[in-house]
Backbone bond lengths (Angstrom), bond angles and torsions (degrees), N, CA, C in turn:
res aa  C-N    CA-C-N  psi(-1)  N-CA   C-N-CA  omega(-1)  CA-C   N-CA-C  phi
1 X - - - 1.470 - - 1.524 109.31 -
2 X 1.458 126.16 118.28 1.299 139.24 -178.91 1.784 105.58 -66.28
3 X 1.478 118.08 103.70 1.297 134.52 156.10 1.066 128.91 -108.52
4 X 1.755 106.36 131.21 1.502 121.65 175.68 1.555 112.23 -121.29
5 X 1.131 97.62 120.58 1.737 116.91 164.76 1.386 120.94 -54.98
6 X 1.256 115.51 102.65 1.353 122.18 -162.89 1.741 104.98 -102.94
7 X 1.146 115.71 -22.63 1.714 125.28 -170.41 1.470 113.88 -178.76
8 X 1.324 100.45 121.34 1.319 113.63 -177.67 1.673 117.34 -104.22
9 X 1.110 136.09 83.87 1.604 104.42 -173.59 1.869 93.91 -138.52
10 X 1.333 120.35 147.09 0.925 129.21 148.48 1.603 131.46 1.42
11 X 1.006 130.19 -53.54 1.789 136.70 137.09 0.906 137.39 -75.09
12 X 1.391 114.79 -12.86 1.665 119.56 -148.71 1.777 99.21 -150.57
13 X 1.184 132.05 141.35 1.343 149.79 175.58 1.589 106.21 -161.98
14 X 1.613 92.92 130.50 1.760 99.85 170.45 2.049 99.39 -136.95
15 X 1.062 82.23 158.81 1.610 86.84 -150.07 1.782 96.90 -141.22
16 X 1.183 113.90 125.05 1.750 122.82 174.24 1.757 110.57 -89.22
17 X 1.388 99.98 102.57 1.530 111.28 177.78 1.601 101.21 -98.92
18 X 1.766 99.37 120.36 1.457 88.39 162.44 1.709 109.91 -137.47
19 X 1.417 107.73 131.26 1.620 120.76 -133.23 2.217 82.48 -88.63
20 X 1.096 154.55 169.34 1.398 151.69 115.39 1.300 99.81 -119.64
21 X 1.210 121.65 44.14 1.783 121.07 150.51 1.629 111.99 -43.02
22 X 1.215 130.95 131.52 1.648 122.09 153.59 1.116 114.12 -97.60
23 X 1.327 114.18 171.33 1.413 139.21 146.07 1.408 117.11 -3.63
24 X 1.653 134.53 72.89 1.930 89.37 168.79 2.131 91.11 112.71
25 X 1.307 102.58 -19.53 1.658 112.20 -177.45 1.357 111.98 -77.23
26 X 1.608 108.96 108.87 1.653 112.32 -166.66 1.172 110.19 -46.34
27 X 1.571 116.09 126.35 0.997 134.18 177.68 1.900 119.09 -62.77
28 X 1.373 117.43 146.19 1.648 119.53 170.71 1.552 113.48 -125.30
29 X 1.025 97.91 153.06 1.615 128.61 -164.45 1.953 93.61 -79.34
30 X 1.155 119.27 86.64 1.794 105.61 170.73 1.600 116.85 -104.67
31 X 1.396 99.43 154.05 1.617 114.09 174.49 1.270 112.70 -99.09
32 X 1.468 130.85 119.82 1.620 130.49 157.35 1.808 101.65 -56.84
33 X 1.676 88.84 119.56 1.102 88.86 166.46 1.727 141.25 -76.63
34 X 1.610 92.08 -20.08 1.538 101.73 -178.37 1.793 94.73 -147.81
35 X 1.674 107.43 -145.82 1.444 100.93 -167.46 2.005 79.41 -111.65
36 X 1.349 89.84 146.65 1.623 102.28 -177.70 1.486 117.42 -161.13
37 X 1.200 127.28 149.48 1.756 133.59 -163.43 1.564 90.20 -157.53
38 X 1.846 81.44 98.80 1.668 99.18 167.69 1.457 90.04 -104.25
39 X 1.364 97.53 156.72 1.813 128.39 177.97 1.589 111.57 -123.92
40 X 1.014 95.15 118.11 1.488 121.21 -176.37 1.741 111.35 -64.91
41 X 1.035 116.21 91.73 1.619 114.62 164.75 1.190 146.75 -90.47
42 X 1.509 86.91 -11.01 1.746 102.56 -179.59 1.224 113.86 -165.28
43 X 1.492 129.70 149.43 1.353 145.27 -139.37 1.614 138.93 21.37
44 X 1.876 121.15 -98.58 1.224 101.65 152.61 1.416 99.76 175.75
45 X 1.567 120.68 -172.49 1.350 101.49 -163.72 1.405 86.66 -170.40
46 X 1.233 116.51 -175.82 1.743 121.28 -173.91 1.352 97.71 -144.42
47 X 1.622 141.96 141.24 1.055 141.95 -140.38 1.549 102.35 -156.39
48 X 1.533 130.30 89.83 1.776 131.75 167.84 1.879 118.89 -54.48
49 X 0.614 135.82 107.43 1.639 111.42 175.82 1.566 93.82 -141.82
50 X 1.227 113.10 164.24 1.734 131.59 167.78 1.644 95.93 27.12
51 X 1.125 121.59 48.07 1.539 123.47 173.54 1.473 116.10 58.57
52 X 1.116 96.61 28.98 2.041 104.97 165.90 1.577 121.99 -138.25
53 X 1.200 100.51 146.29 1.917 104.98 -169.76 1.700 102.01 -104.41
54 X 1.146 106.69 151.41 1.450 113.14 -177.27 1.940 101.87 -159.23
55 X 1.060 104.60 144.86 1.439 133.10 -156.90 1.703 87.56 -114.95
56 X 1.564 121.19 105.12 1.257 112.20 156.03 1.910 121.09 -104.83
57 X 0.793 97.23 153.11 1.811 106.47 178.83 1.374 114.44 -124.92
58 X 1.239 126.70 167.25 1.396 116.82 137.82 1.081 131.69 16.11
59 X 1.301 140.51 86.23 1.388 125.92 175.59 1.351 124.91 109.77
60 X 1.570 98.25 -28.74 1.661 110.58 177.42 1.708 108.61 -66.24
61 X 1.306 109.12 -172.12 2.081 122.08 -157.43 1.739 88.73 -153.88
62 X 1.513 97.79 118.19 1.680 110.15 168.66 1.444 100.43 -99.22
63 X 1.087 125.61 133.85 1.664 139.54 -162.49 1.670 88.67 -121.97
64 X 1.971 112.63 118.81 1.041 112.05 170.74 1.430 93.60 -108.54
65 X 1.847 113.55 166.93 1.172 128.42 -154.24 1.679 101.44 -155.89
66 X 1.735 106.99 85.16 1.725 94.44 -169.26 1.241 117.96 -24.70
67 X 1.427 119.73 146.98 1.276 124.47 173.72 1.754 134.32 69.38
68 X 1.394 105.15 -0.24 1.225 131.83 170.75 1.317 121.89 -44.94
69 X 1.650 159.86 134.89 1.012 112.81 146.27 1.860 113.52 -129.95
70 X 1.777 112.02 156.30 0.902 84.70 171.23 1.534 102.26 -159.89
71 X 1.402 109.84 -163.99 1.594 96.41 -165.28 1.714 103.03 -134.44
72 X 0.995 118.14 120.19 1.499 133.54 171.18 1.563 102.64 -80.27
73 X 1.910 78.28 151.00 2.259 91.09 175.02 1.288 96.23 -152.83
74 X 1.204 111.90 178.00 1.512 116.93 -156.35 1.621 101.56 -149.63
75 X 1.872 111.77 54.76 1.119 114.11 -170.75 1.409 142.18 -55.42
76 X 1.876 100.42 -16.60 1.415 128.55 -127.33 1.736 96.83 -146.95
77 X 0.864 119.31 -56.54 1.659 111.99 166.13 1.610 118.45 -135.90
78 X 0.929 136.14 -161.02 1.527 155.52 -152.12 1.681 93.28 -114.82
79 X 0.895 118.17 109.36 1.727 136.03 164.07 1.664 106.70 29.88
80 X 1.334 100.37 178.37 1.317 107.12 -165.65 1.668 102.88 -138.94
81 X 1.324 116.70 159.41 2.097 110.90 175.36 1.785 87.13 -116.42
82 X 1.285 130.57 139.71 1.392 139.06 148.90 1.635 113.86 -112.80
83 X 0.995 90.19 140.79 2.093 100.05 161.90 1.398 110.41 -101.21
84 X 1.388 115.88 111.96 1.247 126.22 -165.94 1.543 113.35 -109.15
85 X 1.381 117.27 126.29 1.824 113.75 174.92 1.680 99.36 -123.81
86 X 1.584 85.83 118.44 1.475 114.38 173.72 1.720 100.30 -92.90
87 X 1.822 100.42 113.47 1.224 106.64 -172.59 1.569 100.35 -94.51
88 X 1.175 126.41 164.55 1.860 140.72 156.36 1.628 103.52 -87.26
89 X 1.557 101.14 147.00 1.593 106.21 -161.61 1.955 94.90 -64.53
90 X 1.008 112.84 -32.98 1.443 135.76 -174.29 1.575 101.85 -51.26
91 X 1.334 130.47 -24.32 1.433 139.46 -163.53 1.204 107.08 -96.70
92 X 1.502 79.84 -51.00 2.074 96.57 -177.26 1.413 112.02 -68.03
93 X 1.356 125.44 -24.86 1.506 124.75 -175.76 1.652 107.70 -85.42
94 X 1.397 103.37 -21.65 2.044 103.18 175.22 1.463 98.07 -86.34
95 X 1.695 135.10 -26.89 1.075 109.65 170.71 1.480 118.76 -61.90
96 X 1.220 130.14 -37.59 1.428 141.64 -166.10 1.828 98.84 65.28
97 X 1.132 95.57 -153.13 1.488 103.58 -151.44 1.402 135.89 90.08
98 X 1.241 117.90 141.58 1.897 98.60 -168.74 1.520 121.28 -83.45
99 X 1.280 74.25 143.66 1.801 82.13 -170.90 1.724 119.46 -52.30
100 X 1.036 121.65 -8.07 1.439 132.63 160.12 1.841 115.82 -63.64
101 X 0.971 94.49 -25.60 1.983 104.81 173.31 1.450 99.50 -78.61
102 X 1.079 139.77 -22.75 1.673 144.09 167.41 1.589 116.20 -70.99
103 X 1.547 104.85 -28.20 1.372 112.44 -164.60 1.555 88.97 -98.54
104 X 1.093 150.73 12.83 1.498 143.13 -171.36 1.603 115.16 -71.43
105 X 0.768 105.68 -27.52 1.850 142.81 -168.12 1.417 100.26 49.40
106 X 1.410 127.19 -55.48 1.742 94.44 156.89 1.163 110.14 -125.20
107 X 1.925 116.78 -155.93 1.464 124.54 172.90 1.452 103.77 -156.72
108 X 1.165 116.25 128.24 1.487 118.99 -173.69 1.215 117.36 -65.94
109 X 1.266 131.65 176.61 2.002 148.84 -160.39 1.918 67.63 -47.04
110 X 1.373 103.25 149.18 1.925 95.91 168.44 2.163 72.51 -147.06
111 X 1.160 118.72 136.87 1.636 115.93 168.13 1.635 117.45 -67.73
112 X 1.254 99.59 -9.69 1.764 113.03 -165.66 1.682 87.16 -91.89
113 X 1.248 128.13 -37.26 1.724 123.25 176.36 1.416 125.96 -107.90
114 X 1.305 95.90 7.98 1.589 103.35 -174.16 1.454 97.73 -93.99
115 X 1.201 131.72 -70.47 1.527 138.06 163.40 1.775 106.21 -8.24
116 X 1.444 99.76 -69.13 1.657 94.67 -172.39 1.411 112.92 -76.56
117 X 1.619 126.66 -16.88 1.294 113.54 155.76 1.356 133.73 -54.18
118 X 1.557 113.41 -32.07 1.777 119.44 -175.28 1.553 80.22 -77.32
119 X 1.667 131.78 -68.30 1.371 99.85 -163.53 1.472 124.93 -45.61
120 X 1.096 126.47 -23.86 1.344 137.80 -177.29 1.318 95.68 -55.65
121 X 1.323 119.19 -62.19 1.395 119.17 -159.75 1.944 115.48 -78.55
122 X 1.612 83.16 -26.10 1.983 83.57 168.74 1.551 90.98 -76.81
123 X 0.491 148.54 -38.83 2.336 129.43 -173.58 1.745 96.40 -71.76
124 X 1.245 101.24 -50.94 1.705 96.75 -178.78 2.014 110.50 -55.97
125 X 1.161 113.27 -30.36 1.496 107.39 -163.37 1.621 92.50 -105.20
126 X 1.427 135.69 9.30 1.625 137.91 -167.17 1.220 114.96 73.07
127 X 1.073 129.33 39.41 1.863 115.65 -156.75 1.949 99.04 -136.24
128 X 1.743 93.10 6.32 1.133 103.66 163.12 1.916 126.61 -147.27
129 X 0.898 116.09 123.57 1.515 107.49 176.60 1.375 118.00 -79.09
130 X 1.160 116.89 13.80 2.020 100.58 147.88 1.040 111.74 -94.67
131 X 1.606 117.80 159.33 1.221 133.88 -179.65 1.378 139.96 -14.26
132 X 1.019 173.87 118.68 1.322 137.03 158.88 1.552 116.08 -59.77
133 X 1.422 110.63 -41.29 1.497 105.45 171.22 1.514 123.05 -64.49
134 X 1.722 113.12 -13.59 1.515 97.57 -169.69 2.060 77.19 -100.40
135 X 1.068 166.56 -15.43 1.291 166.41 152.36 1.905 101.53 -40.34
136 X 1.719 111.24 -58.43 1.326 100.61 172.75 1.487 127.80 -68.87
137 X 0.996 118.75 -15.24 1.551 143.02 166.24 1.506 111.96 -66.87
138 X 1.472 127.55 -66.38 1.483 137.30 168.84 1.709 106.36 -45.56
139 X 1.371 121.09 -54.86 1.488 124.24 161.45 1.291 104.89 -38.55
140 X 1.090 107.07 -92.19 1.740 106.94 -163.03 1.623 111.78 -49.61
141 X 1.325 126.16 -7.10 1.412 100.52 175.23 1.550 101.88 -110.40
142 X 1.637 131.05 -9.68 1.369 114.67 137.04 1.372 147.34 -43.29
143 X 1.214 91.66 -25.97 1.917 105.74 -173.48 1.693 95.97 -108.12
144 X 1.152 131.79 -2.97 1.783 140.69 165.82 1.672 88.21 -77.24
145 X 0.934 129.93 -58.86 1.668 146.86 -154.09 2.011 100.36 -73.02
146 X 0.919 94.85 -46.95 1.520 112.37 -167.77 1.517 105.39 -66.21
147 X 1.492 91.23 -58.47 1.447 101.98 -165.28 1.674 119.28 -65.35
148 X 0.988 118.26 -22.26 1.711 119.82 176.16 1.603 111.48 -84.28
149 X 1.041 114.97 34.68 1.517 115.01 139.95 1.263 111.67 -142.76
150 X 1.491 143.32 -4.07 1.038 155.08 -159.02 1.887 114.17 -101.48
151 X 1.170 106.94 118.28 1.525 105.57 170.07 1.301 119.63 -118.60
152 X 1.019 110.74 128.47 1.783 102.12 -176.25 1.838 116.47 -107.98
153 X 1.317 103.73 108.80 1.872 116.14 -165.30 1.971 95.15 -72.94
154 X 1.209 102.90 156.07 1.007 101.51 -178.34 1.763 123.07 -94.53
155 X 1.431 129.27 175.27 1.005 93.01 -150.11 1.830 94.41 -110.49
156 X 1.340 111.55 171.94 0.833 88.33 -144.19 2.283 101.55 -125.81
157 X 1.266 108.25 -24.76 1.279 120.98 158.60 1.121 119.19 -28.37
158 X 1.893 117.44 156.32 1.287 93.63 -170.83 1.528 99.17 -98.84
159 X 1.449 111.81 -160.22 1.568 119.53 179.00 1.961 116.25 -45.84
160 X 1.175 101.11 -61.85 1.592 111.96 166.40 1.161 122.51 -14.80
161 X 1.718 116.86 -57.66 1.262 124.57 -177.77 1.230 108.79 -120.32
162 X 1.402 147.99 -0.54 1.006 115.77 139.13 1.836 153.16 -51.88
163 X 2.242 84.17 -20.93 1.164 103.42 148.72 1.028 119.50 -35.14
164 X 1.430 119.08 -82.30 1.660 154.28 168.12 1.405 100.44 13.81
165 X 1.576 98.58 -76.77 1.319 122.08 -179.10 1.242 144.06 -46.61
166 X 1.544 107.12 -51.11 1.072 146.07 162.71 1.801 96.60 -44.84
167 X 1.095 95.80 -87.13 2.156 104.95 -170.13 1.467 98.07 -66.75
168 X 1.504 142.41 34.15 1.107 132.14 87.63 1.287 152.38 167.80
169 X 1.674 72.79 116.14 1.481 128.26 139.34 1.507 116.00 -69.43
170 X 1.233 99.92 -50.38 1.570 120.37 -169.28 1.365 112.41 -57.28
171 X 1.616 107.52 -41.78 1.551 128.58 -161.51 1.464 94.24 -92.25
172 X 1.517 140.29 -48.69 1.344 146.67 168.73 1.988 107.64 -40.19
173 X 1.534 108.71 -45.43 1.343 112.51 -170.41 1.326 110.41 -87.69
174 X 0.950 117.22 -15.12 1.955 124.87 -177.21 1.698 90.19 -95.99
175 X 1.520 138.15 0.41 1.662 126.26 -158.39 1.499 86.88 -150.46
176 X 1.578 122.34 15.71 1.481 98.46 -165.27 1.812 89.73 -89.38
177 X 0.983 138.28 2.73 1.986 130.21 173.96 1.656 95.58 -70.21
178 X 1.690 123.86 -29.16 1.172 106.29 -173.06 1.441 127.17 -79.67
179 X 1.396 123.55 -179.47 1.429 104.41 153.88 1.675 133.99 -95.24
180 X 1.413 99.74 116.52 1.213 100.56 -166.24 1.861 116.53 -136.63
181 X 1.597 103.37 147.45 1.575 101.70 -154.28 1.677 101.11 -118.62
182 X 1.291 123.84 -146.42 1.269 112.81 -175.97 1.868 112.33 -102.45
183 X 1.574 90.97 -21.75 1.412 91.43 -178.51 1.497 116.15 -74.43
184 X 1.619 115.98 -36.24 1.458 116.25 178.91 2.098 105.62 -71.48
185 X 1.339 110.01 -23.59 1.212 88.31 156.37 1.599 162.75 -72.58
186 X 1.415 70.33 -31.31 1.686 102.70 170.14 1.461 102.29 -66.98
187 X 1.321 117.40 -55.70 1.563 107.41 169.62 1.356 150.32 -19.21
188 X 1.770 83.59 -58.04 1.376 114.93 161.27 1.752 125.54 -67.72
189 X 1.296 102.75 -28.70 1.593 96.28 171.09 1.590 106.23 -96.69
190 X 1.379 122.95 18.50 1.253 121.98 178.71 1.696 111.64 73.98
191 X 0.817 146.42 55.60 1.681 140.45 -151.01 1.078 94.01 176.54
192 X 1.833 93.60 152.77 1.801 110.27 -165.00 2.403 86.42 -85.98
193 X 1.183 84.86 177.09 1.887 84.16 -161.15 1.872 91.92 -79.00
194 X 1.383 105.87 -15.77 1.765 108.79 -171.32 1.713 93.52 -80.12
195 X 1.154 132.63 -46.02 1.452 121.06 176.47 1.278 132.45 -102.40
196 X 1.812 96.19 10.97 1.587 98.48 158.78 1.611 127.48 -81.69
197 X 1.811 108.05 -19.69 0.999 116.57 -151.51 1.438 85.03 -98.68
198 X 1.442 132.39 -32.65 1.132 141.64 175.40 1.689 114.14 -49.29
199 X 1.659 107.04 -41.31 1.586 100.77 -164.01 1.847 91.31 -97.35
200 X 1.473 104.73 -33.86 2.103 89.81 179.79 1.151 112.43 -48.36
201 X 1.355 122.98 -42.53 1.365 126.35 -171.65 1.675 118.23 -70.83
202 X 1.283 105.41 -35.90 1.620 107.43 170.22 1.291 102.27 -52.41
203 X 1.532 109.79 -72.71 1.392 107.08 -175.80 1.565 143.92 -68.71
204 X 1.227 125.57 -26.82 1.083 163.53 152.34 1.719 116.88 -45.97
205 X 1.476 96.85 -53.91 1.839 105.73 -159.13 1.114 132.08 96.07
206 X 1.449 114.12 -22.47 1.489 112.25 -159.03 1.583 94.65 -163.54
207 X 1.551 101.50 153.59 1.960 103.28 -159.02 1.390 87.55 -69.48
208 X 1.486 95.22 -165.12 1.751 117.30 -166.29 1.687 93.74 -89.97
209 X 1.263 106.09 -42.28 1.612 100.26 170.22 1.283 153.42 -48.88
210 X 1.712 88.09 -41.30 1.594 124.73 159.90 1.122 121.17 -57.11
211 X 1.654 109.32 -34.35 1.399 129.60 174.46 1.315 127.42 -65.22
212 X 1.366 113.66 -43.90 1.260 146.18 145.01 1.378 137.89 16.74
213 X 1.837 77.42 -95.11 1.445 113.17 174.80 1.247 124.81 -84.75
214 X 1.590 98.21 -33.87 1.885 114.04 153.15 1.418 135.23 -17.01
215 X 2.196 98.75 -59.21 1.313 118.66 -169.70 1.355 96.65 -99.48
216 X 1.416 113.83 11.89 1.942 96.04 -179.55 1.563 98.80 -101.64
217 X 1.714 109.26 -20.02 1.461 112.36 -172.45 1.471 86.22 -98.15
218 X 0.951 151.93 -17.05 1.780 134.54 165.05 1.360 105.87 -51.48
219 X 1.413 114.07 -47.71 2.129 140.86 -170.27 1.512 86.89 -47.70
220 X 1.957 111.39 -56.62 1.296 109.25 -139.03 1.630 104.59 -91.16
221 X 1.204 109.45 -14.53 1.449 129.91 179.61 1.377 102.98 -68.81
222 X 1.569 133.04 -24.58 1.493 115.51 -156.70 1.811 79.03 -124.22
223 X 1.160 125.43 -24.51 1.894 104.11 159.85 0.839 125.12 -69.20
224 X 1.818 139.06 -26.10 1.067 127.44 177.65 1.777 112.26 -65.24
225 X 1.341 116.32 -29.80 0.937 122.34 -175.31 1.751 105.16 -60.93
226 X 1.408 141.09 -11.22 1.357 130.08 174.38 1.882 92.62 -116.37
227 X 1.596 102.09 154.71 1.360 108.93 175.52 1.533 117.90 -73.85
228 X 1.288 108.03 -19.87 1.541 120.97 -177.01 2.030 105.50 -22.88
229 X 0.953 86.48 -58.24 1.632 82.21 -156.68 1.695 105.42 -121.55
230 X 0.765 109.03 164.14 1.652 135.64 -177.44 1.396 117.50 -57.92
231 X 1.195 120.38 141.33 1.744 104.12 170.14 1.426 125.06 -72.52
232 X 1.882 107.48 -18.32 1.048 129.70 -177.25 2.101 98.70 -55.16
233 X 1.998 103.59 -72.47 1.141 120.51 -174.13 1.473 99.46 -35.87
234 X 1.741 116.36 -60.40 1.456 111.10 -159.95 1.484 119.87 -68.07
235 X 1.348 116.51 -1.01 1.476 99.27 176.79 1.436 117.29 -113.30
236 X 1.578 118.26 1.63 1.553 126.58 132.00 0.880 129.67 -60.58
237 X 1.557 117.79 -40.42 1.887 116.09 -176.09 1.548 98.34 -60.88
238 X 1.458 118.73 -46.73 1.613 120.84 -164.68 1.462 105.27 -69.22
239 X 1.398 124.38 -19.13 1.428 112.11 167.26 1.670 99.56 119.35
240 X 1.593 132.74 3.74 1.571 130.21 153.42 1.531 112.28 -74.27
241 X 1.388 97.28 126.77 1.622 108.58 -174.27 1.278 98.99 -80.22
242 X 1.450 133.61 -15.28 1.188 112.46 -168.03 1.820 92.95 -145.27
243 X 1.374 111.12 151.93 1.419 109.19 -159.52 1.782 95.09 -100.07
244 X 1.025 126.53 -36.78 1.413 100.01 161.08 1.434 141.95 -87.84
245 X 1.200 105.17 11.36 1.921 119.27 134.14 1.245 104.73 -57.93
246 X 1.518 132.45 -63.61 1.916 132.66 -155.97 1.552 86.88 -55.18
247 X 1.874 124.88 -67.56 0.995 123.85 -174.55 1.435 122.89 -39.47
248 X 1.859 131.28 -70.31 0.925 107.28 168.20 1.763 134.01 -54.41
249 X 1.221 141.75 1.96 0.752 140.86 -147.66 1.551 100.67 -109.05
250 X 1.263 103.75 -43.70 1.679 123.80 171.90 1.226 106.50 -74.88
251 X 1.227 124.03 -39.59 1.563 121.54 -179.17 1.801 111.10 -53.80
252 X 1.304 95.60 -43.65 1.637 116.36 175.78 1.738 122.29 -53.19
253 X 1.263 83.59 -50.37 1.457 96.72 178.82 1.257 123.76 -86.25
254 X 1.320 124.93 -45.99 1.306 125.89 172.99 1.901 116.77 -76.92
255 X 1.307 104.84 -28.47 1.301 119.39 -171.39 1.936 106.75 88.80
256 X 1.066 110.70 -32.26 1.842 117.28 153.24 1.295 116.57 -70.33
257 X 1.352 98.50 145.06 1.792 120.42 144.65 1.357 87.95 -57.98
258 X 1.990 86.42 164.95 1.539 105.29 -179.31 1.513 117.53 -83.52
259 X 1.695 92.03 -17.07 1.710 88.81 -173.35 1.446 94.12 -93.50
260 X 1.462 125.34 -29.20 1.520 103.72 157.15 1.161 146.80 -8.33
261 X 2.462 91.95 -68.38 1.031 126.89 177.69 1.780 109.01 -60.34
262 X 0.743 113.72 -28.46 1.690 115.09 -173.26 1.427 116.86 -104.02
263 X 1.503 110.83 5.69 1.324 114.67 150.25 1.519 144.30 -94.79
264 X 1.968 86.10 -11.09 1.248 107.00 169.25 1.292 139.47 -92.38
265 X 2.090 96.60 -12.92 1.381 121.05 153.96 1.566 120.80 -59.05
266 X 1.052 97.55 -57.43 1.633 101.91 172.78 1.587 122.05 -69.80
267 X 0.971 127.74 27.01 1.103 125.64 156.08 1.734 116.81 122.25
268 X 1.491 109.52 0.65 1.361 97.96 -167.45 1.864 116.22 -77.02
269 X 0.877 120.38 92.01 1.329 116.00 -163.19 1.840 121.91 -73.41
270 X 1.887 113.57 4.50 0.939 102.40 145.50 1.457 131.93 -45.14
271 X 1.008 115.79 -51.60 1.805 110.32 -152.35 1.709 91.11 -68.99
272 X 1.439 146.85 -21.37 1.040 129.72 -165.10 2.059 98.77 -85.47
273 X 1.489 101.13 -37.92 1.180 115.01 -147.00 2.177 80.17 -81.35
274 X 0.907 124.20 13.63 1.513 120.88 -173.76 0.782 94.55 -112.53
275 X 1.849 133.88 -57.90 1.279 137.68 -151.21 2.067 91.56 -70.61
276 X 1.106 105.62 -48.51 1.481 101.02 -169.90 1.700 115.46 -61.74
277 X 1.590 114.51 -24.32 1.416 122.44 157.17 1.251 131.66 -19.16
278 X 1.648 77.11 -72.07 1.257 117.75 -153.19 1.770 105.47 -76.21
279 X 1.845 115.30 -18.30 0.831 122.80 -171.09 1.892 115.81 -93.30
280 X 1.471 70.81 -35.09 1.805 90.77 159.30 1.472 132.80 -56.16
281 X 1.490 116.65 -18.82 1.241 132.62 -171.70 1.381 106.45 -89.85
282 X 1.397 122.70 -26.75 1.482 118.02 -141.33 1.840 89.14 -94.94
C-alpha cells in the first residue's frame, strides 16, 4: 500500500493511505497501532473489527483503537485513498469524550464529519491555507462531539447485497450533480424502492438520500476551499437546484455558511482557534 507522510508532529500525524487491494486478494490480520480517524475519500472497502462488519464509502471515518485488530477486503471495487490522523494518547485525553467513541471502529458518510474531512484534505493537497494539524484537530473534536450519542449496529445482510449496496453508493456518488430520486435508484440497483431503501440503510447507515446530499456537500466542501468559483456556481455544479437549499443544508452540516466555510479554508484561523475555546470551557 503506497504511503505518504503528510505531518509529523508530536500529537498530531496525518498520513496518505492509498489501498490497490482487489477483489478476492488474501486478506491480513492488522493491529491499530495508536488512536487514529482516517476519512474515506475515495472508493470503498469492507472493514471486520470486535466481531462486526461495516461497508465504508465515500465519506465514511475508520476509528482506530490501540491494539485493535482487524482485517479489511475489497469485495466490491479496486482499492480505496483515506486521509488518516494518527493522534498521541496525550491529544486524545484533552479531547475527552468516552473512550467507547474510539472503540466504534467506523461511522458512515455523517455531513457533520464529512465537511471537515474535505477541509482536511484541501490543507493536505495545498488548496487550503489552514493548517493541516489545526483541520486534524477540528476533525477529531467533531467526531469527540458526535460520537457520544451515536451507536453504530453492525450490519447485518449477507455478502450478495451488501454488494448491492455498496455499488450503489458508488453509482449514487459518481451521479450525485444529477437529479436523482429513490425510484431511479432503486432501478439502478435492480430493487423495488421499498427494499432498496431497506437494504442501503442496513448496510450503508444512512438512506440513499442522506447519501445523496452527503456526497454533494463533500463535492461542495472541497470547492469552496479554492476561490475559482462562486458559491452560487458550486452549489449547481454539485447537483442543488436551488442555492438556498445548498445554503441551508451546509449551514446544517457544517454549522457554517459556505462563505464562512471558505473563509476558514483560506486561512481564517478563528473558527479553529474558537471551536478549541470553546472546547476548553466545557
Amino acid at each position: 500500500m503506497p504511503i505518504a507522510s503528510l505531518l509529523r508532529q508530536e500529537l498530531l500525524a496525518a498520513i496518505d493511505y492509498r489501498c490497490t487491494a482487489k477483489p478476492h486478494d488474501p486478506l491480513f490480520v492488522e493491529c491499530h497501532g495508536g488512536y487514529s480517524l482516517s476519512y474515506v475519500r475515495k472508493g470503498s472497502f469492507g472493514c471486520r473489527s470486535r466481531g462486526r462488519s461495516f461497508e465504508l464509502v465515500a465519506g465514511s471515518l475508520l476509528i482506530g483503537y490501540p491494539g485493535d485488530e482487524y482485517t479489511c477486503s475489497h469485495d466490491h471495487v479496486v482499492g480505496d485513498e483515506c486521509l488518516s490522523f494518527q493522534l498521541a494518547p496525550a491529544l486524545v485525553e484533552a479531547l475527552g469524550g468516552a473512550d467507547a467513541a474510539w472503540r466504534a471502529v467506523a461511522l458512515p458518510p455523517l455531513p457533520e464529519l464529512m465537511v471537515w474531512g474535505e477541509l482536511a484534505q484541501g490543507a493536505a493537497s495545498g488548496e487550503s491555507d489552514i493548517g493541516l494539524d489545526e483541520a486534524g484537530i477540528a476533525l477529531a473534536l467533531r467526531f469527540v462531539a458526535l460520537s457520544a450519542s451515536r451507536e453504530r449496529r453492525a450490519a447485518a445482510p449477507a455478502a450478495r447485497d451488501r454488494r448491492r449496496a455498496v455499488e450503489a453508493a458508488l453509482w449514487i456518488d459518481a451521479h450525485a450533480a444529477e437529479p436523482l430520486d429513490l425510484a431511479r435508484s432503486a432501478a439502478e440497483a435492480g430493487l423495488s424502492p421499498f427494499h432498496f431503501l431497506r437494504l442501503f440503510h442496513a448496510v450503508i447507515g444512512i438512506t440513499p438520500h442522506q447519501y445523496l446530499v452527503r456526497s454533494r456537500l463533500r463535492r461542495a466542501a472541497r470547492l469552496l476551499a479554492a476561490p475559482q468559483k462562486s458559491i452560487t456556481d458550486i452549489a449547481f455544479e454539485v447537483g442543488f437546484g436551488d442555492l438556498s437549499n445548498f445554503v441551508r443544508s451546509f449551514h446544517r452540516a457544517s454549522g457554517l455558511s459556505p462563505r464562512r466555510f471558505r473563509q476558514a479554508s483560506r486561512g481564517d484561523r478563528q473558527l479553529v482557534e474558537a471551536r478549541l475555546a470553546a472546547h476548553s470551557r466545557r
